[in-house]
TORFI-113041 format. One line per field, with one value per residue: x, y, z of N, C-alpha, C, O in turn; residue number from 1; residue in one letter. Coordinates in pm, whole numbers. Example, Ala and Ser with C-alpha at 12.3 -4.5 7.8 and 13.67 -1.06 7.14 Angstrom:
BEGIN
nx (1319 | 1285)
ny (-569 | -225)
nz (780 | 708)
cax (1230 | 1367)
cay (-450 | -106)
caz (780 | 714)
cx (1320 | 1290)
cy (-330 | 3)
cz (780 | 787)
ox (1424 | 1341)
oy (-332 | 114)
oz (846 | 804)
k (1 | 2)
r (A | S)
END
This chain:
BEGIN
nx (-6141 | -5971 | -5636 | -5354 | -5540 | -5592 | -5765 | -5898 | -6134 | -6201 | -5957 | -5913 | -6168 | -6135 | -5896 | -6052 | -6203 | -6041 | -5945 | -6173 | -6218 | -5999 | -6060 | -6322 | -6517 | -6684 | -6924 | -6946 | -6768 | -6841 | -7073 | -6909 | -6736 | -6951 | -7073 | -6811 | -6822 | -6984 | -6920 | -6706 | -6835 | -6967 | -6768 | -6641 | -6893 | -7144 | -7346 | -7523 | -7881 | -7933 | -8086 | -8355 | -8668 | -8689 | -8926 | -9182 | -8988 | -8963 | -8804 | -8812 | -8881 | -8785 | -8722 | -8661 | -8453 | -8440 | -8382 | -8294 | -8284 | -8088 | -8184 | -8327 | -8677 | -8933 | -9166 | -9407 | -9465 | -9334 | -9422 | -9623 | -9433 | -9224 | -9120 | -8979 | -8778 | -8467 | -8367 | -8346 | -8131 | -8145 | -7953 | -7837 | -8009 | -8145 | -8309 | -8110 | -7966 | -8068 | -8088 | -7878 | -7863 | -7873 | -7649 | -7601 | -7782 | -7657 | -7485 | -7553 | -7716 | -7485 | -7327 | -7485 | -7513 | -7218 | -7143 | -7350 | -7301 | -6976 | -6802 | -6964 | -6968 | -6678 | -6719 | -6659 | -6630 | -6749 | -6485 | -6328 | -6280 | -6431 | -6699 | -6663 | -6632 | -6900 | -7017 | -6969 | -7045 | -7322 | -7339 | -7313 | -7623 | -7714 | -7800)
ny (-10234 | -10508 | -10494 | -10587 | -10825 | -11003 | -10904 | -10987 | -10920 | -10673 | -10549 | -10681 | -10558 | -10269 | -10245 | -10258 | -10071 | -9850 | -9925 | -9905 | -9621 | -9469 | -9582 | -9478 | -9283 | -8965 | -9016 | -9246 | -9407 | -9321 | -9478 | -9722 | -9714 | -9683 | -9903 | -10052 | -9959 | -10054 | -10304 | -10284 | -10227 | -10460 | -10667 | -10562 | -10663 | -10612 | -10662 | -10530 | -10659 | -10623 | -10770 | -10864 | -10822 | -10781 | -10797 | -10912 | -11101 | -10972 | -10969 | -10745 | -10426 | -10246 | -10040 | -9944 | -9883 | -10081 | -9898 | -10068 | -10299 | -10273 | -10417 | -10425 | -10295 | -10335 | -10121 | -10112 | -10263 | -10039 | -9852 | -9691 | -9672 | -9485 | -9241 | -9326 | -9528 | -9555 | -9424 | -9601 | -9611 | -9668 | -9752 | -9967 | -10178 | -10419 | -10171 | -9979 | -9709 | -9395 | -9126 | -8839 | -8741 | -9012 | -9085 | -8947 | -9045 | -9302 | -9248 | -9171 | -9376 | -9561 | -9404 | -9345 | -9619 | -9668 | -9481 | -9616 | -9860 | -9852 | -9637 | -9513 | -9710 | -9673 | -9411 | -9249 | -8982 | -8924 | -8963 | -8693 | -8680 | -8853 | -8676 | -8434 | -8538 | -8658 | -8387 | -8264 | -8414 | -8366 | -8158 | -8163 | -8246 | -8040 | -7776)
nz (-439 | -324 | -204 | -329 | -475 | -759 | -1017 | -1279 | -1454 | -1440 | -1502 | -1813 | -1890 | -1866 | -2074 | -2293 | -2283 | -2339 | -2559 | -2747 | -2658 | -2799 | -3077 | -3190 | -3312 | -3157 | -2899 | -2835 | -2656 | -2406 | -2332 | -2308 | -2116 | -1929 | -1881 | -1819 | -1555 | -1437 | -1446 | -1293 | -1052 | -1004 | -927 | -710 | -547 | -610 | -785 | -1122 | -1194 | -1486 | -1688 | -1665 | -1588 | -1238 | -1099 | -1249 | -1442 | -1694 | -1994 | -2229 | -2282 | -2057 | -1822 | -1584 | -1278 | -969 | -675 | -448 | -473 | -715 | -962 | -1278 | -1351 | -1541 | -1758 | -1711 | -1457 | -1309 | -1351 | -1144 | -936 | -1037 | -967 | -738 | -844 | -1033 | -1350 | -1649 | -1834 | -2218 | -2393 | -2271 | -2253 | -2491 | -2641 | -2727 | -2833 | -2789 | -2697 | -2606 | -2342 | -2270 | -2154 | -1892 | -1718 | -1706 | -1603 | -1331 | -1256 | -1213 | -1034 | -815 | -696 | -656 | -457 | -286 | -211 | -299 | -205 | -43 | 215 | 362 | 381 | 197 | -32 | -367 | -571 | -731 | -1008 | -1117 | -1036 | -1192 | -1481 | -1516 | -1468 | -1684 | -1894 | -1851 | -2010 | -2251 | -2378 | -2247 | -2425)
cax (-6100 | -5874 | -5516 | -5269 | -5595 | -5651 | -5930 | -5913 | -6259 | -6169 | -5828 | -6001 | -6292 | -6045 | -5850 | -6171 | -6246 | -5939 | -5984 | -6326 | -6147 | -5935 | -6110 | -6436 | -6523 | -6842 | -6914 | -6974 | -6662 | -6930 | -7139 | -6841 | -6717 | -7058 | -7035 | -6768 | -6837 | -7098 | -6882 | -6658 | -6946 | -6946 | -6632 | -6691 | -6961 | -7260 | -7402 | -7673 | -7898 | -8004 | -8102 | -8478 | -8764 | -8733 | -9097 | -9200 | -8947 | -9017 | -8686 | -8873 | -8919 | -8720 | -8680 | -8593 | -8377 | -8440 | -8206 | -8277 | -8181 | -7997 | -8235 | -8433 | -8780 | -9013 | -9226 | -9580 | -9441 | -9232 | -9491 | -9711 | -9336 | -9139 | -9073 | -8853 | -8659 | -8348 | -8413 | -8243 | -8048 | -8237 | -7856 | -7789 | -8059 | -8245 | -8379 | -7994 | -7857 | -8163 | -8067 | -7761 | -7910 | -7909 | -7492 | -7593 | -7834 | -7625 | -7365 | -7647 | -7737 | -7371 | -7269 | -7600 | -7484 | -7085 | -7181 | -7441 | -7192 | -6837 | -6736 | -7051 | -6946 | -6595 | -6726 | -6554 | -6696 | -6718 | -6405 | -6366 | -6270 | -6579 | -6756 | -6677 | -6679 | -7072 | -7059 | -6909 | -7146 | -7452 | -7324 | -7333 | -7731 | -7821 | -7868)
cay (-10372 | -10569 | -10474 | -10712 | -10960 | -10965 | -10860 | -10989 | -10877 | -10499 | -10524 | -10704 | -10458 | -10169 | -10261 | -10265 | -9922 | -9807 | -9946 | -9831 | -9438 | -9461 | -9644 | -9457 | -9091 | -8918 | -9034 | -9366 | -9427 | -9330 | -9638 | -9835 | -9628 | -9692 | -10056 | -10094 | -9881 | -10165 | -10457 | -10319 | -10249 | -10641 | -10691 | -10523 | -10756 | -10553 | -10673 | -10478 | -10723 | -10551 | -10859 | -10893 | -10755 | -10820 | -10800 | -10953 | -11171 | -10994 | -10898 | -10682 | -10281 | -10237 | -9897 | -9888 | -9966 | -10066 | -9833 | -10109 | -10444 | -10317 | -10493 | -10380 | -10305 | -10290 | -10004 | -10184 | -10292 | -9959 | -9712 | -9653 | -9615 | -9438 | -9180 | -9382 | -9629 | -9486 | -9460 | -9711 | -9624 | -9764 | -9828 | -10091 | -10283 | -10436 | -10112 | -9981 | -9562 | -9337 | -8965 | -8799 | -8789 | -9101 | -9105 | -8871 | -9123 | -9388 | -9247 | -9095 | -9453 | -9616 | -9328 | -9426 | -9758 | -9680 | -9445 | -9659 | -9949 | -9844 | -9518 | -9483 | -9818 | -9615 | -9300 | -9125 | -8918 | -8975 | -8891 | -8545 | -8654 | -8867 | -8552 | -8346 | -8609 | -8620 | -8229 | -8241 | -8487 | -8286 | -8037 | -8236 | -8232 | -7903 | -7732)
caz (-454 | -220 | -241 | -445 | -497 | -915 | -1091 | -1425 | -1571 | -1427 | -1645 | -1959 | -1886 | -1887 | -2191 | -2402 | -2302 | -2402 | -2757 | -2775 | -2658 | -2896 | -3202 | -3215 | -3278 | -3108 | -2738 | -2820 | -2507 | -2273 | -2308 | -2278 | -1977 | -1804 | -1886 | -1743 | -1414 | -1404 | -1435 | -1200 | -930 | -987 | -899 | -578 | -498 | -611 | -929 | -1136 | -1268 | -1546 | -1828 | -1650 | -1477 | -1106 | -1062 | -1423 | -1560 | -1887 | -2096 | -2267 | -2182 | -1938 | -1806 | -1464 | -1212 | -840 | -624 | -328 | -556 | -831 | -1055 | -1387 | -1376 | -1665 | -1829 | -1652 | -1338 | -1238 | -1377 | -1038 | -833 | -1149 | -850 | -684 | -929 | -1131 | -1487 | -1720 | -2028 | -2350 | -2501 | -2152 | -2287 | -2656 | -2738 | -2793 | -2744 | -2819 | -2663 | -2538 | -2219 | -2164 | -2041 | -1768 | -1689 | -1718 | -1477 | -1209 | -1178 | -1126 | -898 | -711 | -597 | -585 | -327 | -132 | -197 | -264 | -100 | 123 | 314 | 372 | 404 | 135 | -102 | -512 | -662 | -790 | -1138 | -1153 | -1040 | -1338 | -1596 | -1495 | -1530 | -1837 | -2003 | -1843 | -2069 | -2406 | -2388 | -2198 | -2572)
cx (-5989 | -5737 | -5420 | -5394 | -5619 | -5743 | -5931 | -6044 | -6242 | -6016 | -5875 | -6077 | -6196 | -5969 | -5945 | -6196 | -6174 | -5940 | -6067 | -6279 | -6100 | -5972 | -6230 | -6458 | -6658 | -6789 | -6956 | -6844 | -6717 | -7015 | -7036 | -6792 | -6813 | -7056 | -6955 | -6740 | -6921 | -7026 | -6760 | -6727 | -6925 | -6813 | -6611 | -6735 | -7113 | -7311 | -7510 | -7722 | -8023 | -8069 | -8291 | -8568 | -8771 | -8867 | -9173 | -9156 | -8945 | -8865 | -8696 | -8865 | -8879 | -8691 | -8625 | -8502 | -8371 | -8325 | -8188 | -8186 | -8081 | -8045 | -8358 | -8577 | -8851 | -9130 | -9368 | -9516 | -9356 | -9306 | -9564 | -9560 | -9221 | -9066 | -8957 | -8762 | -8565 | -8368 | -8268 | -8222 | -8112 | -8051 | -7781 | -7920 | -8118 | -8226 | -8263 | -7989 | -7977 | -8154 | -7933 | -7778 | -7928 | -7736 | -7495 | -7685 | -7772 | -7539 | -7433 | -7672 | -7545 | -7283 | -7355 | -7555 | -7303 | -7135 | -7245 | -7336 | -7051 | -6775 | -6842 | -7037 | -6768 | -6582 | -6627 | -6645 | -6666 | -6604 | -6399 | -6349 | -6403 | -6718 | -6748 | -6651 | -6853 | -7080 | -7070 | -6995 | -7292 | -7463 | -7338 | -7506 | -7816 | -7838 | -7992)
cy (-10402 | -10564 | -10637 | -10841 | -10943 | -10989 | -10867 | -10914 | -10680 | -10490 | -10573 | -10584 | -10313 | -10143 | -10215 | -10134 | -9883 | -9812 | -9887 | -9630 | -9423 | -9485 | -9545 | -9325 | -9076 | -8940 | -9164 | -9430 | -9392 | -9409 | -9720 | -9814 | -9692 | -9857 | -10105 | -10016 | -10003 | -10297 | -10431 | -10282 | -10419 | -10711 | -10669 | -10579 | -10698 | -10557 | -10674 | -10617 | -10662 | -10651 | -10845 | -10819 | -10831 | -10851 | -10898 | -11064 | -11144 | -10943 | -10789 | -10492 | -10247 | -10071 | -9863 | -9945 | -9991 | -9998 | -9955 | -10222 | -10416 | -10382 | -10398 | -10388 | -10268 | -10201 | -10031 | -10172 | -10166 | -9855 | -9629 | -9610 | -9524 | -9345 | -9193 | -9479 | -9499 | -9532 | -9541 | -9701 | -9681 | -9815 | -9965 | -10205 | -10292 | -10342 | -10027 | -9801 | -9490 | -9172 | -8962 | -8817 | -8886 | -9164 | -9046 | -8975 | -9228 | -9403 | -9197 | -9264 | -9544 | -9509 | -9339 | -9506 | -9702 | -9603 | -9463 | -9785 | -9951 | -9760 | -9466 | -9563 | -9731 | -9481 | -9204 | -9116 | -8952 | -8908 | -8800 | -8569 | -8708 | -8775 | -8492 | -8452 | -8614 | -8500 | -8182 | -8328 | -8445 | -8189 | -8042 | -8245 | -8085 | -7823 | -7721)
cz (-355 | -256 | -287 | -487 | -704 | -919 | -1220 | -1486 | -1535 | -1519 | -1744 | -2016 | -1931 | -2015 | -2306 | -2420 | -2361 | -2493 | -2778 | -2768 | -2786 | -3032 | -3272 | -3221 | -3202 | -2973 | -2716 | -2706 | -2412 | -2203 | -2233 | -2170 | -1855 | -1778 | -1790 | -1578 | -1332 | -1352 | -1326 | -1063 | -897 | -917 | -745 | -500 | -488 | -762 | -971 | -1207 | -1387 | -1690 | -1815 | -1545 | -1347 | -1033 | -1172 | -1426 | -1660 | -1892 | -2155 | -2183 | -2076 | -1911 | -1684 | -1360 | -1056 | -739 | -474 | -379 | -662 | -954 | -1132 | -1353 | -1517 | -1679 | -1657 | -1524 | -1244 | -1269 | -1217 | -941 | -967 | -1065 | -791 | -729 | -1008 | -1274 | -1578 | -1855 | -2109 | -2401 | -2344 | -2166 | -2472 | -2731 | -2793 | -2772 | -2850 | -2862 | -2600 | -2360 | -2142 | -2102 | -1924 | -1761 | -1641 | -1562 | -1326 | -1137 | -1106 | -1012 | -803 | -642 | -557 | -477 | -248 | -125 | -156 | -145 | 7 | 245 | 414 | 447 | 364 | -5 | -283 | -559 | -752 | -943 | -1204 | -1207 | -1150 | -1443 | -1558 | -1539 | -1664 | -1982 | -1942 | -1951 | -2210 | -2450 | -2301 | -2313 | -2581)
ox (-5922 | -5709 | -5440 | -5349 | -5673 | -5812 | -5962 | -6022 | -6274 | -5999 | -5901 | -6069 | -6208 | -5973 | -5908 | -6210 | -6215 | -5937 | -6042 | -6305 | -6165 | -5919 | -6234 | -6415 | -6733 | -6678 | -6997 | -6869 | -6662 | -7038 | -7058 | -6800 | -6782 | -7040 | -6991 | -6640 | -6921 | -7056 | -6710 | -6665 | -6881 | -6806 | -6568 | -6683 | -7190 | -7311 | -7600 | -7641 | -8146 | -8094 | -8359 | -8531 | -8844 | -8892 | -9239 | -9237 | -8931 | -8815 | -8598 | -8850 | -8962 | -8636 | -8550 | -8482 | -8290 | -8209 | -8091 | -8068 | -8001 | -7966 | -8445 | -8611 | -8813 | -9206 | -9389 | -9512 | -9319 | -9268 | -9543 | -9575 | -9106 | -8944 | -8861 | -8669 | -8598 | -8383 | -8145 | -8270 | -8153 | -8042 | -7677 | -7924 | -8128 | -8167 | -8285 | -8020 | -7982 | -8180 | -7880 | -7717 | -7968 | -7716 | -7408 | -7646 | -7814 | -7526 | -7365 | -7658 | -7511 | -7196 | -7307 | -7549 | -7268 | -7180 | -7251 | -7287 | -6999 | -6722 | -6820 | -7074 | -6765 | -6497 | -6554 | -6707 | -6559 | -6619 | -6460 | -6400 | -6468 | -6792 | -6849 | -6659 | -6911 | -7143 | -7140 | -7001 | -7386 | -7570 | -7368 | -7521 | -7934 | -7948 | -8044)
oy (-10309 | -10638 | -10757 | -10948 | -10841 | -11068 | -10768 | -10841 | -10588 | -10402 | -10473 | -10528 | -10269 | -10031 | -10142 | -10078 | -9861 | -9706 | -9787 | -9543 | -9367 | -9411 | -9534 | -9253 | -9173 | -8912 | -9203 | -9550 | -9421 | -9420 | -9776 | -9914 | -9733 | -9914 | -10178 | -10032 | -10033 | -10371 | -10529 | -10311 | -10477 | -10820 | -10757 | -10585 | -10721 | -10461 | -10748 | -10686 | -10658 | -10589 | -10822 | -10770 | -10929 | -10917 | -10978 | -11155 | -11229 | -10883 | -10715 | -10459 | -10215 | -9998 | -9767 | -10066 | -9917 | -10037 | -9942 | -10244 | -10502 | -10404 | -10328 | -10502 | -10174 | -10214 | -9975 | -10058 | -10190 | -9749 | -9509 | -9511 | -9531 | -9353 | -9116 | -9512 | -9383 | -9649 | -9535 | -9756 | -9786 | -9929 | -10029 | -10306 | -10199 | -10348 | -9986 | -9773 | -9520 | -9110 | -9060 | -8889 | -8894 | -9260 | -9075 | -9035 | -9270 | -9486 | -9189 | -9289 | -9568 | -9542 | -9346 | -9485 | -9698 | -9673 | -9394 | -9803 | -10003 | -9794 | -9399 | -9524 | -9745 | -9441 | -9124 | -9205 | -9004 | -8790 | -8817 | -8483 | -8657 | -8775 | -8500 | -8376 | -8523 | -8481 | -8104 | -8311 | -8503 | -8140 | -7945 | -8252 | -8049 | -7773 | -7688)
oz (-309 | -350 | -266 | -528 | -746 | -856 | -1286 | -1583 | -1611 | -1603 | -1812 | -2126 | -2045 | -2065 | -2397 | -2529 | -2475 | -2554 | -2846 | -2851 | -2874 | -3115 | -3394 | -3132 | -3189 | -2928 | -2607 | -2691 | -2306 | -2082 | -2125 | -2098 | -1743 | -1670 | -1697 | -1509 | -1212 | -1258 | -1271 | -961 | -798 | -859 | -671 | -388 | -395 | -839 | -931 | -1267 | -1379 | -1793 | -1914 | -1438 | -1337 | -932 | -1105 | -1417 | -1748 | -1796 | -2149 | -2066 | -1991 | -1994 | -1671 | -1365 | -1001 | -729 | -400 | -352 | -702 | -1046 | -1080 | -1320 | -1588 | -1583 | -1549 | -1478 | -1129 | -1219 | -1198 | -869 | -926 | -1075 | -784 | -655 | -1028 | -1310 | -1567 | -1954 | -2059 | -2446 | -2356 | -2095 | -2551 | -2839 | -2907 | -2656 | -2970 | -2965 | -2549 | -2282 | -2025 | -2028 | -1841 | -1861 | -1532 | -1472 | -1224 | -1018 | -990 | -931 | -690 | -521 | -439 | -387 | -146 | -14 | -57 | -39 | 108 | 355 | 536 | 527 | 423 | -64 | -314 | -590 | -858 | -1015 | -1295 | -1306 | -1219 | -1540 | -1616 | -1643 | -1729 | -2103 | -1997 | -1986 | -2281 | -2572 | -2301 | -2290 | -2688)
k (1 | 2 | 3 | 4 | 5 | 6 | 7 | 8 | 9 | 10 | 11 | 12 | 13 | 14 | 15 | 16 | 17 | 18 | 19 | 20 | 21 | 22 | 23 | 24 | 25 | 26 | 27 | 28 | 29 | 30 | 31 | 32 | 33 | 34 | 35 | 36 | 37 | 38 | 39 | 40 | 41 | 42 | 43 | 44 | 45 | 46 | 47 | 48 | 49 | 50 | 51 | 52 | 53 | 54 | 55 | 56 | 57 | 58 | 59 | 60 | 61 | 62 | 63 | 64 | 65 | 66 | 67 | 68 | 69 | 70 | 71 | 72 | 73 | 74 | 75 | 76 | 77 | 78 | 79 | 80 | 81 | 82 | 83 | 84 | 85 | 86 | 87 | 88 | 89 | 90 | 91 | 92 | 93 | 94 | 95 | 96 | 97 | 98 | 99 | 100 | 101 | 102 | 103 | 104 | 105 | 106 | 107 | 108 | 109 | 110 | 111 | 112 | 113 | 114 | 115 | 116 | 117 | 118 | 119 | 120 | 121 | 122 | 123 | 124 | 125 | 126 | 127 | 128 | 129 | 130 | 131 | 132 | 133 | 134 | 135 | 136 | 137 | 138 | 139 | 140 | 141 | 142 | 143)
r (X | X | X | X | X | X | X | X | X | X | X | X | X | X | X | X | X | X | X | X | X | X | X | X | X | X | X | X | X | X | X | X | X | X | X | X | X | X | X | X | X | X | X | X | X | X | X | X | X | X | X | X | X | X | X | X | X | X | X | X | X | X | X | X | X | X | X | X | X | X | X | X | X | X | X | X | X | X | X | X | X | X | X | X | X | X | X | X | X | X | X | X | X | X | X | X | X | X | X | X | X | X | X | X | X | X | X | X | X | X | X | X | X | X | X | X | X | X | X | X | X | X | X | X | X | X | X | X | X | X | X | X | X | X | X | X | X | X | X | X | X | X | X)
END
């Protein structure tokens, strides 16, 4: 982000997490984490649009995520390239937090774009704490 410019929805956004850390037992602070990894991608000037099928229009079934647009694809329309889209959290849309697996998911896709967006435009690498928070929630579903 641009030095001294404010970013209200990245401090709002931030706050919330914080409550949510603090308030909630389990790993339900990982959703809200990814959330807001999301809303501050936005902030950036790279916003997922994850409400609708880019291809579709449907709302509905949504599973994937274009790594070119940033935008949701659905079950039908993303099955023949499933290959190459980034898979899309069930608790970031409708169908709501399914598997453990799906926070490493969550964070595979927003470290996707910060690094074709944020720190790949820079040419600096993902922040090491990032790095092992990913490791560390790979580790909550390898069982």
């Amino acid at each position: 982000l641009p030095d001294r410019e404010p970013a209200a929805e990245v401090w709002h956004g931030l706050l919330a997490l914080l409550d949510t850390i603090t308030d909630y037992d389990e790993y339900i602070w990982l959703a809200a984490y990814i959330r807001w990894e999301i809303g501050f991608l936005a902030e950036t000037g790279f916003k997922l649009g994850l409400d609708k099928c880019v291809v579709t229009g449907a709302v509905v079934d949504l599973s994937f995520v274009s790594p070119k647009s940033g935008c949701a694809v659905s079950d039908v329309a993303g099955e023949q390239y499933r290959d190459k889209l980034l898979p899309l959290p069930s608790f970031l849309t409708s169908k709501g937090f399914k598997a453990p697996k799906e926070f490493s998911e969550g964070l595979q896709l927003t470290e996707y774009f910060f690094k074709r967006h944020v720190f790949g435009v820079y040419n600096k690498p993902l922040p090491s704490p990032r790095q092992r928070l990913f490791q560390r929630v790979e580790m909550l579903h390898a069982d």
